[in-house]
PDB file of N, CA, C and O in Angstrom:
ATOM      1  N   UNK A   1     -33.449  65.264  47.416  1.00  0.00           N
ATOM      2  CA  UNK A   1     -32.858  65.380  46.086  1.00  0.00           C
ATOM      3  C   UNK A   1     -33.456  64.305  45.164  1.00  0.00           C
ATOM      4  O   UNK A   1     -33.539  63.149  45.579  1.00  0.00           O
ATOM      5  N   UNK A   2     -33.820  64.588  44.100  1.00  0.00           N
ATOM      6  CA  UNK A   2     -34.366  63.526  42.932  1.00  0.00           C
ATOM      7  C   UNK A   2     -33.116  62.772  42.324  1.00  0.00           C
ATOM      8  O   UNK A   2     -31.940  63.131  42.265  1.00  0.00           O
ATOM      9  N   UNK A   3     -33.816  61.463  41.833  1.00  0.00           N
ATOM     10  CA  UNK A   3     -32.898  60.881  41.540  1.00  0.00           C
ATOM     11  C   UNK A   3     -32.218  61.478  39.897  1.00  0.00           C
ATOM     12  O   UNK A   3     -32.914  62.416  39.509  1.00  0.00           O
ATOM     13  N   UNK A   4     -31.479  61.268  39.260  1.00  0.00           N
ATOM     14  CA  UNK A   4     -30.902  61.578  38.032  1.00  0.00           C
ATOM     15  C   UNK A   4     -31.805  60.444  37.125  1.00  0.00           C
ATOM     16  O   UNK A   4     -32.018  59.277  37.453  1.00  0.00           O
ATOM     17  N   UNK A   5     -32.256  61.114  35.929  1.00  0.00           N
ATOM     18  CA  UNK A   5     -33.097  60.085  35.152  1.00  0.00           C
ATOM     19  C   UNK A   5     -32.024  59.309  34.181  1.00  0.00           C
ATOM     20  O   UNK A   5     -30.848  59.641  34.328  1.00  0.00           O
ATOM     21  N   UNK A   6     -32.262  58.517  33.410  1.00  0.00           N
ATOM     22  CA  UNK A   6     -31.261  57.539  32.753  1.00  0.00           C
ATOM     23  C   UNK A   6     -30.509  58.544  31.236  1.00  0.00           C
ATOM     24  O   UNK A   6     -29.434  58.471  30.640  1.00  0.00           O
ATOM     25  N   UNK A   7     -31.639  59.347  31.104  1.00  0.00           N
ATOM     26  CA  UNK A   7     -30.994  60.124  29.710  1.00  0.00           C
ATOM     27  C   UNK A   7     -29.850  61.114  30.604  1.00  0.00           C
ATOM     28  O   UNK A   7     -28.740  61.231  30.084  1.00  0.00           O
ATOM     29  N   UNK A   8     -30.097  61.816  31.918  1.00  0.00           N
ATOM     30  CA  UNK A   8     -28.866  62.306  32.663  1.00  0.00           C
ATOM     31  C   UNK A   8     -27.821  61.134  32.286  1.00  0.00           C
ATOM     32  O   UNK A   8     -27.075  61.074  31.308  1.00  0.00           O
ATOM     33  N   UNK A   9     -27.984  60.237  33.329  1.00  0.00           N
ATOM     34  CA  UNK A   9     -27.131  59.311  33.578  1.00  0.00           C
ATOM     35  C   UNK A   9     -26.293  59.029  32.063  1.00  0.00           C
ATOM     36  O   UNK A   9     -25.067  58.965  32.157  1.00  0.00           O
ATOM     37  N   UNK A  10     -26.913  58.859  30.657  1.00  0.00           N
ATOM     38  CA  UNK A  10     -25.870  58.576  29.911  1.00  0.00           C
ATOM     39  C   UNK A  10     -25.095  59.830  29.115  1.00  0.00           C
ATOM     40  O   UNK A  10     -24.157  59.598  28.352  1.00  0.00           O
ATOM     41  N   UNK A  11     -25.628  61.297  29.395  1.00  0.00           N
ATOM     42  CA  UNK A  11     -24.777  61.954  29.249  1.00  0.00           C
ATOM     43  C   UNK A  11     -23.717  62.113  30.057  1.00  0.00           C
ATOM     44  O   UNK A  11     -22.576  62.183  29.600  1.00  0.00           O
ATOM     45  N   UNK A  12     -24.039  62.200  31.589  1.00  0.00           N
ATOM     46  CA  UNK A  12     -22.823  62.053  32.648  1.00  0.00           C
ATOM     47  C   UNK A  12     -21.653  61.041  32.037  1.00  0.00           C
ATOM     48  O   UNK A  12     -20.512  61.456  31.834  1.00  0.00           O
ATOM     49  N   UNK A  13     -21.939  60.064  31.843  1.00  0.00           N
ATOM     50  CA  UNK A  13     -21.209  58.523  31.745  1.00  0.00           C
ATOM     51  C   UNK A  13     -20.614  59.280  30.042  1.00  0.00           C
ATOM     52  O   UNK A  13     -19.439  59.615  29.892  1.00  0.00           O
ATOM     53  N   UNK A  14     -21.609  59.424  28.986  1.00  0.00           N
ATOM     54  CA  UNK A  14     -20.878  60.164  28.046  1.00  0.00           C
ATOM     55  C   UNK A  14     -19.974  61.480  28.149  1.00  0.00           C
ATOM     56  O   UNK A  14     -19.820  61.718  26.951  1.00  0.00           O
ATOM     57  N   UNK A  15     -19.476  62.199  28.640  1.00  0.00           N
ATOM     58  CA  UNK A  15     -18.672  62.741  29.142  1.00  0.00           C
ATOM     59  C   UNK A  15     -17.677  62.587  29.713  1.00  0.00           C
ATOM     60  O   UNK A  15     -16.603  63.094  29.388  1.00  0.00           O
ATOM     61  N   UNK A  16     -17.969  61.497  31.132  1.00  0.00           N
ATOM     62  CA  UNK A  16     -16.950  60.468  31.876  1.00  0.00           C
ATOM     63  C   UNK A  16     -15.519  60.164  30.725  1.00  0.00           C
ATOM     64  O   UNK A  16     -14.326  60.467  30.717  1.00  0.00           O
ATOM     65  N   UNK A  17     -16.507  59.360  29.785  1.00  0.00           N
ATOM     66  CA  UNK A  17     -15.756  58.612  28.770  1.00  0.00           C
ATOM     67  C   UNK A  17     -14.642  59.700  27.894  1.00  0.00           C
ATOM     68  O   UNK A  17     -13.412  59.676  27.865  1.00  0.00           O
ATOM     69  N   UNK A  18     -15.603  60.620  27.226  1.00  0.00           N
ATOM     70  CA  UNK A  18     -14.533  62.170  26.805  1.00  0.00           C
ATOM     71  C   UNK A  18     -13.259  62.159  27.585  1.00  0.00           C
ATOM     72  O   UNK A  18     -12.056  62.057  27.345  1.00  0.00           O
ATOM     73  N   UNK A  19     -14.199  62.338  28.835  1.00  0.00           N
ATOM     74  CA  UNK A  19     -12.985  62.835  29.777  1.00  0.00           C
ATOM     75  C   UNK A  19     -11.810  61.527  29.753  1.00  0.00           C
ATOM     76  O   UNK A  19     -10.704  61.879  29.341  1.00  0.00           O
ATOM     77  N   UNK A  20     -11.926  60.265  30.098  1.00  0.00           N
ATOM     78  CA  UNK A  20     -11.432  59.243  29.486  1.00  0.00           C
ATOM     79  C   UNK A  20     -10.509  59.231  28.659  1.00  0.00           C
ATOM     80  O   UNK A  20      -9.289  59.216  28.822  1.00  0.00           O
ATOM     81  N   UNK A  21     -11.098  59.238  27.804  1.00  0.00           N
ATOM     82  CA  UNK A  21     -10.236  59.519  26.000  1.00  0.00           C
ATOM     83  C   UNK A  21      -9.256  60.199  26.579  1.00  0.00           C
ATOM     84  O   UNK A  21      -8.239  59.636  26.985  1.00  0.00           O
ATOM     85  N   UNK A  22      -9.553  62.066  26.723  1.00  0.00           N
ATOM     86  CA  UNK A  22      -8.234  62.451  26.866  1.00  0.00           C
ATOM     87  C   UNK A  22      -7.048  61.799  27.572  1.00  0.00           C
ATOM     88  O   UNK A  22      -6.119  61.438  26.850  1.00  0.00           O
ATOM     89  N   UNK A  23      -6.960  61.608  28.842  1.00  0.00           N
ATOM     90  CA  UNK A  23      -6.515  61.109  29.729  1.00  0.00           C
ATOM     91  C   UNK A  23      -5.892  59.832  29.266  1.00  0.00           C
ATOM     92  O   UNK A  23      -4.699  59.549  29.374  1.00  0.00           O
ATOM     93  N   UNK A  24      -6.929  59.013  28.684  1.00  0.00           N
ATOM     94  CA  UNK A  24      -5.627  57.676  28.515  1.00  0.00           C
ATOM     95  C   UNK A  24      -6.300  57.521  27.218  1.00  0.00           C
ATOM     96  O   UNK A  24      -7.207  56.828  26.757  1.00  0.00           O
ATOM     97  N   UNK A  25      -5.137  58.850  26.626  1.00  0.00           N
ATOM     98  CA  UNK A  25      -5.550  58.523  25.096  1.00  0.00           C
ATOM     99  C   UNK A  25      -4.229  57.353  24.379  1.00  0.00           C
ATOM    100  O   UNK A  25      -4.274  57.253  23.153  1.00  0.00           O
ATOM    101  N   UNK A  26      -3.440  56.760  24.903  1.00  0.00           N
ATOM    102  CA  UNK A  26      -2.531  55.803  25.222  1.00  0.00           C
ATOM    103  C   UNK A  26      -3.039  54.117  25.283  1.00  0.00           C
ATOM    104  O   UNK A  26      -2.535  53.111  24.785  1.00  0.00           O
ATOM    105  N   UNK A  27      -4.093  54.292  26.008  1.00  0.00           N
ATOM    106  CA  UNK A  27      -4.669  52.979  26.280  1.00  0.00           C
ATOM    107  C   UNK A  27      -4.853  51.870  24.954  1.00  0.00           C
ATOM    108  O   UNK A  27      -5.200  52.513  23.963  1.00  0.00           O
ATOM    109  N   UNK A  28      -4.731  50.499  24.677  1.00  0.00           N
ATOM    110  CA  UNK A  28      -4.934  50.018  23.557  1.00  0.00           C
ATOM    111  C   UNK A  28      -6.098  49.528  23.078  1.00  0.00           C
ATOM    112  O   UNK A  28      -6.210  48.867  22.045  1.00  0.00           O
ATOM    113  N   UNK A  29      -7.496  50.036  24.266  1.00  0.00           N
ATOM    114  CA  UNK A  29      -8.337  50.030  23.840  1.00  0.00           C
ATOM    115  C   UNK A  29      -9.482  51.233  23.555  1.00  0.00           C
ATOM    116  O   UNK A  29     -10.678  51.366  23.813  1.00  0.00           O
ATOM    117  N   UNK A  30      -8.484  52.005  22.902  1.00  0.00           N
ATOM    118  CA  UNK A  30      -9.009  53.297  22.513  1.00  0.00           C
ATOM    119  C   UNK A  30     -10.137  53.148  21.645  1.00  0.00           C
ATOM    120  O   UNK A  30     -11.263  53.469  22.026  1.00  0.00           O
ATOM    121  N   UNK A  31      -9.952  52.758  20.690  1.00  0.00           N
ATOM    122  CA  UNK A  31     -10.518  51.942  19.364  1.00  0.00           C
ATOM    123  C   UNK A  31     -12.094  51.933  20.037  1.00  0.00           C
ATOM    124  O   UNK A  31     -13.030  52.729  19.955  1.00  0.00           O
ATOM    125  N   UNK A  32     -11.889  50.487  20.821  1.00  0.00           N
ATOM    126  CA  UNK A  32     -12.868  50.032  21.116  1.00  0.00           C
ATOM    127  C   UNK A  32     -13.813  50.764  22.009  1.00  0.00           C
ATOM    128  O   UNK A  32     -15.032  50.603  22.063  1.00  0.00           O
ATOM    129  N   UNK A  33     -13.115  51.551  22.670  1.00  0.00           N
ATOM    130  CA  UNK A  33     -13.918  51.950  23.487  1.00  0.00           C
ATOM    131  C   UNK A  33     -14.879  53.155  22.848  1.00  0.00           C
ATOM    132  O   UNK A  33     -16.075  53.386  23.020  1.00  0.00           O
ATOM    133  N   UNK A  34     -13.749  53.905  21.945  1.00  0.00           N
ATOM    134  CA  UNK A  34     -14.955  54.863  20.344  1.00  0.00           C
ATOM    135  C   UNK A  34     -16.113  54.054  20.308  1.00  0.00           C
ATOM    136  O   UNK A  34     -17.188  54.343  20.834  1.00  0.00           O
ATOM    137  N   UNK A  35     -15.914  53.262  19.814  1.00  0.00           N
ATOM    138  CA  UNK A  35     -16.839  52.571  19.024  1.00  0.00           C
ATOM    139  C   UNK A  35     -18.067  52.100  20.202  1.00  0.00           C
ATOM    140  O   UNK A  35     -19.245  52.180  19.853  1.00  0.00           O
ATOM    141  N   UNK A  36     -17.733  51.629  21.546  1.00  0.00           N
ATOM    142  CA  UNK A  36     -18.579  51.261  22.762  1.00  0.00           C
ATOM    143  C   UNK A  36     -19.380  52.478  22.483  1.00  0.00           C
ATOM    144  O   UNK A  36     -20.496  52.515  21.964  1.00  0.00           O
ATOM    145  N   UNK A  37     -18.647  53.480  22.903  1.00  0.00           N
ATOM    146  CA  UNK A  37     -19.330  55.120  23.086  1.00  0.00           C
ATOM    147  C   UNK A  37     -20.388  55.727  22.139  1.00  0.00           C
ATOM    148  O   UNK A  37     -21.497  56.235  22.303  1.00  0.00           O
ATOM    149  N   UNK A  38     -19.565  55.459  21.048  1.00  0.00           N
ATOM    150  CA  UNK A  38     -20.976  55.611  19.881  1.00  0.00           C
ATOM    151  C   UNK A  38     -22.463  54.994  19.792  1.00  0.00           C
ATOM    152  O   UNK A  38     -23.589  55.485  19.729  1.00  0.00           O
ATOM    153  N   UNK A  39     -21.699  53.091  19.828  1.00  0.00           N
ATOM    154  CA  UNK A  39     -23.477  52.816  20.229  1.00  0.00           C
ATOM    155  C   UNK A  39     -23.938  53.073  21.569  1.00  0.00           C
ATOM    156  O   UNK A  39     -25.169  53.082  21.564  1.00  0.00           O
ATOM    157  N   UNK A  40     -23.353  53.332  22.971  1.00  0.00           N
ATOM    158  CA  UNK A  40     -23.515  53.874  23.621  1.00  0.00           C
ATOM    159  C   UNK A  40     -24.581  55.241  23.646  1.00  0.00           C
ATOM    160  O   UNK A  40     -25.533  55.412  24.407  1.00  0.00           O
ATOM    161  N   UNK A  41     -24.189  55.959  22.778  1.00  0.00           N
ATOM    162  CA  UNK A  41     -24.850  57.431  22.577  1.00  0.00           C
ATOM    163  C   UNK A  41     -25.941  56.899  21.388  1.00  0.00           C
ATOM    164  O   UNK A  41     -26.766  57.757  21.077  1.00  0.00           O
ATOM    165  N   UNK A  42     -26.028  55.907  20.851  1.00  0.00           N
ATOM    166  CA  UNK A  42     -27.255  55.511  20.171  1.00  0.00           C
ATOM    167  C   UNK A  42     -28.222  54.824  20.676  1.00  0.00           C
ATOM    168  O   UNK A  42     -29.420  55.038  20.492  1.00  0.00           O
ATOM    169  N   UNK A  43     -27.757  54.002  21.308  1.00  0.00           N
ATOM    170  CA  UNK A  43     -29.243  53.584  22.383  1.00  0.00           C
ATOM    171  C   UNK A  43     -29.727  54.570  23.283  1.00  0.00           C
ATOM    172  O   UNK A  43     -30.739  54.345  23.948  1.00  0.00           O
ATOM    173  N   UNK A  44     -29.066  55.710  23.377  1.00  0.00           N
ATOM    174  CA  UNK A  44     -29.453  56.735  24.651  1.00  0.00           C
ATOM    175  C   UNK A  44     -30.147  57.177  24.000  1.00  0.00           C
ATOM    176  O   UNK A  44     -31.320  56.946  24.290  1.00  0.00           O
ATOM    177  N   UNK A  45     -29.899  58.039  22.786  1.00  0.00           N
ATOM    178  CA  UNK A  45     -30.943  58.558  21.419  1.00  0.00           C
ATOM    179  C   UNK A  45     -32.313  58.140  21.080  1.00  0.00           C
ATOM    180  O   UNK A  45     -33.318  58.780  20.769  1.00  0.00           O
ATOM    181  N   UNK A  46     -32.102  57.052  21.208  1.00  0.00           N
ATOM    182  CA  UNK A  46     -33.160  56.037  20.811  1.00  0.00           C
ATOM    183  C   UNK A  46     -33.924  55.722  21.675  1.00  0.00           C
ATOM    184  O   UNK A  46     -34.864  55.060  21.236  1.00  0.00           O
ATOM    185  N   UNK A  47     -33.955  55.964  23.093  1.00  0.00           N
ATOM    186  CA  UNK A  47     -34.947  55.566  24.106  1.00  0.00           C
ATOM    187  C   UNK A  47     -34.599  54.225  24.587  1.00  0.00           C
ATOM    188  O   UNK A  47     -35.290  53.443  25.238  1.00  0.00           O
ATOM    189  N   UNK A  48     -33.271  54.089  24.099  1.00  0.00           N
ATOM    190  CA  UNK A  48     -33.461  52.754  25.288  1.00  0.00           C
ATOM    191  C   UNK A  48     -31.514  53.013  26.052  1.00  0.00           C
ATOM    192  O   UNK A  48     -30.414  52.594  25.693  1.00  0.00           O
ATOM    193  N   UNK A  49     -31.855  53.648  26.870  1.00  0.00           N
ATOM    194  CA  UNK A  49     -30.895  54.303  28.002  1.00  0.00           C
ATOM    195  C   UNK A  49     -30.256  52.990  28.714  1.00  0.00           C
ATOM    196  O   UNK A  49     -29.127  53.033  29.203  1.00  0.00           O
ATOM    197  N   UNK A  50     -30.963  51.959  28.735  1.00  0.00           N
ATOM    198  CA  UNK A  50     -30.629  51.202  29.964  1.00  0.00           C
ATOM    199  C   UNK A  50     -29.059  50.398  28.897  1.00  0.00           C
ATOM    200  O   UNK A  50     -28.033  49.872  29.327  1.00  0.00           O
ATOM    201  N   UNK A  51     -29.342  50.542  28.010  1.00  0.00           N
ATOM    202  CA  UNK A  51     -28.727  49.615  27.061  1.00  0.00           C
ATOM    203  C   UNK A  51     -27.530  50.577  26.787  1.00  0.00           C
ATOM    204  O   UNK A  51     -26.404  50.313  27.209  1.00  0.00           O
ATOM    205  N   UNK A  52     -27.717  51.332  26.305  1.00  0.00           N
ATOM    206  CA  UNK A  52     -26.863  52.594  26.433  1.00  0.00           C
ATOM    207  C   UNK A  52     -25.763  53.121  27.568  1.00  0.00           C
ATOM    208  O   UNK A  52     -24.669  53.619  27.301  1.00  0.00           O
ATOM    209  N   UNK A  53     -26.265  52.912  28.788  1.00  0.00           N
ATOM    210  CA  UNK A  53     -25.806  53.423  29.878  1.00  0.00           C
ATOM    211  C   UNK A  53     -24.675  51.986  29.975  1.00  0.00           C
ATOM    212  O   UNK A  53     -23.493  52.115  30.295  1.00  0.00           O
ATOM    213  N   UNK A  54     -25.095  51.117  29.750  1.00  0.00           N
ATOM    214  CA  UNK A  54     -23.949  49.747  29.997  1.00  0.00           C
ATOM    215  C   UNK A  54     -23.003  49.745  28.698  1.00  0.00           C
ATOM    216  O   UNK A  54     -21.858  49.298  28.753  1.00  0.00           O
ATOM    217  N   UNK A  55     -23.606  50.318  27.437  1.00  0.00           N
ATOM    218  CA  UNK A  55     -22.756  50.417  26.378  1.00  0.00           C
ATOM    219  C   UNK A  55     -21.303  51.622  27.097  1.00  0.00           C
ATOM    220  O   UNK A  55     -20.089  51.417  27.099  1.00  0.00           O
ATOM    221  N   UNK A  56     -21.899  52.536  27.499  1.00  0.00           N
ATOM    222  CA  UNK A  56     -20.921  53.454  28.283  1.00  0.00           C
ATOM    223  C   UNK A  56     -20.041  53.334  29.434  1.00  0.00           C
ATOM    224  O   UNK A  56     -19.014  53.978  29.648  1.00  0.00           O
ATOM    225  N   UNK A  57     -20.709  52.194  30.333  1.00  0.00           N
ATOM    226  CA  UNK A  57     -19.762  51.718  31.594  1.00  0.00           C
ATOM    227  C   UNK A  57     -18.840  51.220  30.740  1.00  0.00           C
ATOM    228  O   UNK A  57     -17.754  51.799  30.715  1.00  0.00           O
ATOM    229  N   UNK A  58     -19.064  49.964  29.790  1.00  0.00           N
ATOM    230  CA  UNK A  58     -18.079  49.356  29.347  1.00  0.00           C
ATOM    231  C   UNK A  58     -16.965  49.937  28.312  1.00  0.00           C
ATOM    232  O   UNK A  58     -16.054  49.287  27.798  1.00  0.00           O
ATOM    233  N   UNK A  59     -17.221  51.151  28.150  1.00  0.00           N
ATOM    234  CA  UNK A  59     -16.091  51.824  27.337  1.00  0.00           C
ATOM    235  C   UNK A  59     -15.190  52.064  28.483  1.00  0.00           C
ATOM    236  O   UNK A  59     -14.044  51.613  28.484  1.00  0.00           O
ATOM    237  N   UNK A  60     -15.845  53.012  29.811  1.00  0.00           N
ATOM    238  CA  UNK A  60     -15.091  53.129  30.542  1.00  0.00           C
ATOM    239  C   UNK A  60     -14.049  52.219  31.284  1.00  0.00           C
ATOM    240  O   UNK A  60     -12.913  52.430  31.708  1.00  0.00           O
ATOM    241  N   UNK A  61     -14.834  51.182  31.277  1.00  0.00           N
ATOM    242  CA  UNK A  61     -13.657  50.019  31.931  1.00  0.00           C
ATOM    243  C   UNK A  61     -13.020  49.400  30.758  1.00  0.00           C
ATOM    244  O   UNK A  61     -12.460  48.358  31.099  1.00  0.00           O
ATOM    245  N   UNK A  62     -12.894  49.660  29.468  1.00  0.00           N
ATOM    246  CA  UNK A  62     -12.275  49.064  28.801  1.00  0.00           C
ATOM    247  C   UNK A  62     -10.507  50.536  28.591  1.00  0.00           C
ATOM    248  O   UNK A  62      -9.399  50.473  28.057  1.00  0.00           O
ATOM    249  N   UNK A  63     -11.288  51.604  29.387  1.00  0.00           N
ATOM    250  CA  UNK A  63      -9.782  51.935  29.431  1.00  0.00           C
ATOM    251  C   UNK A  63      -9.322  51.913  30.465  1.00  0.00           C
ATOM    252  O   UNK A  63      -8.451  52.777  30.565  1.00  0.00           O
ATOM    253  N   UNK A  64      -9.507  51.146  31.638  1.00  0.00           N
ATOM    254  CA  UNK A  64      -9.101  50.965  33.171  1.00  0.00           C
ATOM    255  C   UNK A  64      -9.840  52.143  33.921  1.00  0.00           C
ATOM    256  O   UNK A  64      -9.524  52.206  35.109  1.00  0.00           O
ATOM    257  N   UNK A  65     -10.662  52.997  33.543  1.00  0.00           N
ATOM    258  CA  UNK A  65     -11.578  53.981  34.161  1.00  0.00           C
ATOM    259  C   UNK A  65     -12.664  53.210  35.014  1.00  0.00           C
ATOM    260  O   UNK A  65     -12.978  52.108  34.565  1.00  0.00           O
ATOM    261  N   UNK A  66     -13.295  53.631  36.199  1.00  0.00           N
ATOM    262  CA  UNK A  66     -14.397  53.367  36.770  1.00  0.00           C
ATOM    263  C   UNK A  66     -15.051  54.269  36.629  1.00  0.00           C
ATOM    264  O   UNK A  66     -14.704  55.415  36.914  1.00  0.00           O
ATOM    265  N   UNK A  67     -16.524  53.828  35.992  1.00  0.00           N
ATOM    266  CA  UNK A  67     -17.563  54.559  35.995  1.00  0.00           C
ATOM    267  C   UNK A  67     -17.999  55.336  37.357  1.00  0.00           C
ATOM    268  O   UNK A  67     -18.323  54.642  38.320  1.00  0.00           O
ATOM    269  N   UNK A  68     -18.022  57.022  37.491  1.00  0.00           N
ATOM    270  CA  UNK A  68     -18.268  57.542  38.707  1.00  0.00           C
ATOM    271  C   UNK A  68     -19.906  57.810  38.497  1.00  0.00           C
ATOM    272  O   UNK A  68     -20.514  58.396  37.601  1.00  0.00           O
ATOM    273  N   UNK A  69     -20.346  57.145  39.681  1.00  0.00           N
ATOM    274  CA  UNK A  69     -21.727  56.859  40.376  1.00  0.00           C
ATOM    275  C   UNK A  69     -22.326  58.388  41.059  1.00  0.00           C
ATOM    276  O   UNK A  69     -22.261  58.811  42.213  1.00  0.00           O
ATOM    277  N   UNK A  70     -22.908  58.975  39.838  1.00  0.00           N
ATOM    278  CA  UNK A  70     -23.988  60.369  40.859  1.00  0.00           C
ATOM    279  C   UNK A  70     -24.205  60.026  42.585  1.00  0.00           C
ATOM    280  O   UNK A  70     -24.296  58.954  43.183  1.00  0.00           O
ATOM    281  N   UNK A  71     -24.234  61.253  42.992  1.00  0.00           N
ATOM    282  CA  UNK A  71     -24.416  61.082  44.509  1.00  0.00           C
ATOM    283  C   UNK A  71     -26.151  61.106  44.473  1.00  0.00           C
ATOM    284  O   UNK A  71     -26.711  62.120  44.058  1.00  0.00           O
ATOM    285  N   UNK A  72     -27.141  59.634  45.048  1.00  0.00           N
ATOM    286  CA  UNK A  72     -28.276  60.100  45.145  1.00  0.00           C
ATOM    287  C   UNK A  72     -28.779  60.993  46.268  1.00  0.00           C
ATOM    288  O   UNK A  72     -29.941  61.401  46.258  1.00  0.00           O
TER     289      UNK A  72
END
Protein backbone atom coordinates (compact mmCIF):
# COMPACT_ATOMS: atom_id res chain seq x y z
CA UNK A 1 0.00 0.00 0.00
CA UNK A 2 1.44 3.61 -0.76
CA UNK A 3 1.83 5.91 1.61
CA UNK A 4 -0.95 8.91 1.67
CA UNK A 5 0.79 12.12 0.26
CA UNK A 6 0.59 15.33 2.56
CA UNK A 7 -2.15 17.16 0.30
CA UNK A 8 -4.29 13.62 1.25
CA UNK A 9 -3.22 13.93 4.66
CA UNK A 10 -4.58 17.61 5.05
CA UNK A 11 -7.79 16.95 3.53
CA UNK A 12 -8.28 13.79 5.79
CA UNK A 13 -7.26 15.98 8.96
CA UNK A 14 -9.59 18.78 7.17
CA UNK A 15 -12.55 16.81 7.43
CA UNK A 16 -11.46 15.16 10.85
CA UNK A 17 -11.87 18.75 12.07
CA UNK A 18 -15.64 19.23 10.17
CA UNK A 19 -16.35 16.24 11.67
CA UNK A 20 -15.08 17.89 14.99
CA UNK A 21 -17.03 21.02 14.75
CA UNK A 22 -20.15 19.13 14.58
CA UNK A 23 -19.65 17.01 17.44
CA UNK A 24 -18.28 19.44 19.94
CA UNK A 25 -19.82 22.28 18.54
CA UNK A 26 -20.03 23.23 22.49
CA UNK A 27 -16.37 23.30 23.02
CA UNK A 28 -14.93 26.94 23.97
CA UNK A 29 -12.52 26.64 21.57
CA UNK A 30 -14.62 26.62 18.66
CA UNK A 31 -13.51 30.03 17.58
CA UNK A 32 -10.14 29.12 17.55
CA UNK A 33 -10.07 26.19 16.21
CA UNK A 34 -12.17 27.98 12.77
CA UNK A 35 -9.68 30.05 12.50
CA UNK A 36 -6.59 27.07 13.07
CA UNK A 37 -8.59 25.30 10.17
CA UNK A 38 -8.65 28.06 7.80
CA UNK A 39 -4.95 28.78 7.85
CA UNK A 40 -4.73 25.24 8.06
CA UNK A 41 -6.49 24.84 4.56
CA UNK A 42 -4.19 27.77 3.39
CA UNK A 43 -0.92 26.44 3.76
CA UNK A 44 -2.29 23.14 2.21
CA UNK A 45 -3.37 25.43 -0.89
CA UNK A 46 -0.30 26.93 -1.06
CA UNK A 47 2.13 24.04 -1.18
CA UNK A 48 3.32 24.03 2.00
CA UNK A 49 1.24 20.95 3.61
CA UNK A 50 3.68 20.32 6.29
CA UNK A 51 2.66 23.62 7.90
CA UNK A 52 -0.80 23.09 7.20
CA UNK A 53 -1.16 19.60 8.36
CA UNK A 54 0.07 20.90 12.07
CA UNK A 55 -2.18 24.01 11.54
CA UNK A 56 -4.97 21.11 11.46
CA UNK A 57 -3.71 18.72 14.29
CA UNK A 58 -3.88 21.71 16.40
CA UNK A 59 -7.45 22.65 15.74
CA UNK A 60 -8.16 19.20 16.50
CA UNK A 61 -6.67 19.11 19.88
CA UNK A 62 -7.82 22.38 20.65
CA UNK A 63 -11.30 20.73 20.81
CA UNK A 64 -10.11 17.65 22.92
CA UNK A 65 -10.17 15.56 19.48
CA UNK A 66 -7.12 13.35 18.52
CA UNK A 67 -5.95 13.59 15.26
CA UNK A 68 -6.74 9.94 13.58
CA UNK A 69 -3.45 8.62 11.95
CA UNK A 70 -4.13 6.82 8.21
CA UNK A 71 -3.34 3.17 8.43
CA UNK A 72 0.15 2.92 6.42
Amino acid sequence: MTPITRAERCSDLNRQVDEALETHAAATQVTAAKALQRKGNRFCANKKQAQGIRMLANALKLLGVTPIDPVQ
